[in-house]
LUMROLUM-870352 format. One record per atom (N, C-alpha, C, O): x, y, z; residue in one letter. Coordinates in steps of 0.2 Angstrom, whole numbers, plus 5000, padded with zeros to 4 digits. Layout:
<nodes>
XYZa
...
</nodes>
This chain:
<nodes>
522552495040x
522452465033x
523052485029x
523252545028x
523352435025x
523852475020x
523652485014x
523252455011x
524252545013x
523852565005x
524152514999x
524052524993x
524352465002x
524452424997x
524052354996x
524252304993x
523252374999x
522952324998x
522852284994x
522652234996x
522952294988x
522752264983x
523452224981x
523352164980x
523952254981x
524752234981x
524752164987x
525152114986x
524452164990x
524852134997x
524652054994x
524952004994x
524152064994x
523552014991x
524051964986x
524051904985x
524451984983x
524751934978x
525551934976x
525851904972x
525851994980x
526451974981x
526851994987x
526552024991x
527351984988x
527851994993x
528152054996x
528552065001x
527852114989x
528252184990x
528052204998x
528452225002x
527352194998x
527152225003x
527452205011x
527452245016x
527552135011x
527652105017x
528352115018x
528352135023x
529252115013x
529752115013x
530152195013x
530652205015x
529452225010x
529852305009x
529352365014x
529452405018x
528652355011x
528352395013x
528252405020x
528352455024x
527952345022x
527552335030x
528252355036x
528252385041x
528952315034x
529352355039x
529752415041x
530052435045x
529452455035x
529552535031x
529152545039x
529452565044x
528652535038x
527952565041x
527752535047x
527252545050x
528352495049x
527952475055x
527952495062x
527552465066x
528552545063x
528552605070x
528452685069x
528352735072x
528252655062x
528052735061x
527752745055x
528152755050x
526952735056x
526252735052x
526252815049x
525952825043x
526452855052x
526252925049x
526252925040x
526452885037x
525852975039x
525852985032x
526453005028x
526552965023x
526753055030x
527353035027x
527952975025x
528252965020x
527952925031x
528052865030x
528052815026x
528452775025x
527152845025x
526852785021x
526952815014x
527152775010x
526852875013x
526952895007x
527852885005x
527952925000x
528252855008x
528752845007x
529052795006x
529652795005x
528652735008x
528652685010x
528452645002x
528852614999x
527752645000x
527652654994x
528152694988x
527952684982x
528552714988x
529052774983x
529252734983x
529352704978x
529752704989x
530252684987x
530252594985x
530652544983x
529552584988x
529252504984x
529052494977x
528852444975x
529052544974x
528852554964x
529652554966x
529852494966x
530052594967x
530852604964x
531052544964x
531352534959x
530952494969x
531152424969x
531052394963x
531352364960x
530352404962x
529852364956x
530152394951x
530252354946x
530352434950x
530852474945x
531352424942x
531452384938x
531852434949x
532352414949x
532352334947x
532852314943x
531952274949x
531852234949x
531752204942x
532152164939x
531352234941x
531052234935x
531452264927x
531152284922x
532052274928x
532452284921x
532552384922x
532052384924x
532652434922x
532452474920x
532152504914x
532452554911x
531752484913x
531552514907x
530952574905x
530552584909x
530852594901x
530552654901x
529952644903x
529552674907x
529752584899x
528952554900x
528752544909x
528252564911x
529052514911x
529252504919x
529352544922x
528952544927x
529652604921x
529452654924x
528752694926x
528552694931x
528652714920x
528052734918x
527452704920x
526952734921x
527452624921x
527052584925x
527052604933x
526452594936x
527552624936x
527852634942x
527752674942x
527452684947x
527652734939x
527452794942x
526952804944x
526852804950x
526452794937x
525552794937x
525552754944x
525452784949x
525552694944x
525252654950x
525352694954x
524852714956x
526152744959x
526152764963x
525652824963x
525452844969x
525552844959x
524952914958x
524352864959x
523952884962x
524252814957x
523452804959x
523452764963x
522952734963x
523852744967x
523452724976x
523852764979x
524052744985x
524152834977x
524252874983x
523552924982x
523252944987x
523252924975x
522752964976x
522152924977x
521652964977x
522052884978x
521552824984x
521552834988x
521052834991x
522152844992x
522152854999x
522052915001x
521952915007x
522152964997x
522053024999x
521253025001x
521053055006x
520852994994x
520353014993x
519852974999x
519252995000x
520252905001x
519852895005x
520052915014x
519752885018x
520452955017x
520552985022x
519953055021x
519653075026x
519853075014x
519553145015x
518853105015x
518553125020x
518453055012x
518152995015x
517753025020x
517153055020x
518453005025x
518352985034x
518053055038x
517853055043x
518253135032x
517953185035x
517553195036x
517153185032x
517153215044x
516553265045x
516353305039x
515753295038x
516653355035x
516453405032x
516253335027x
515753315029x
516453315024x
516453245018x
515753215019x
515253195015x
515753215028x
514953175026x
514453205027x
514053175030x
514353265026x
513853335028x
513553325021x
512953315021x
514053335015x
514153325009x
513753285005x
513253305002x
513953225007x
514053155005x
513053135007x
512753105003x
512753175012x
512153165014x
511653225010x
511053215011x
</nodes>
């Protein structure tokens, strides 16, 4: 699943930048870099401007911290918890 589900759904970033980032090599790292440098674009694209940034940051902080939160999720110790 990519971490850019919500992204994918209604624009292009995903299918032109991200998914060929990621496509021989899914690891975490990857993805977490794959996304980075797909705000930088939206950055770039998008004029640079302070506000633009700052939009591009947050976002990147919060569906990297979604996917964090949903791998810790998929943990055994998570659903010892979770019950």
């Amino acid at each position: 699943m990519s971490i850019f589900r919500g992204l994918c759904s209604c624009t292009s970033y995903c299918r032109y930048f991200y998914s060929p980032m990621v496509a021989y090599n899914n690891g975490p790292i990857m993805r977490l870099t794959a996304s980075a440098l797909t705000f930088v674009f939206v950055y770039i694209w998008h004029g640079q401007q302070e506000s633009v940034f700052w939009w591009s940051v947050l976002n990147f902080l919060g569906i990297t911290l979604e996917a964090v939160a949903k791998g810790i999720s998929y943990m055994p110790s998570y659903a010892r918890v979770e019950v």
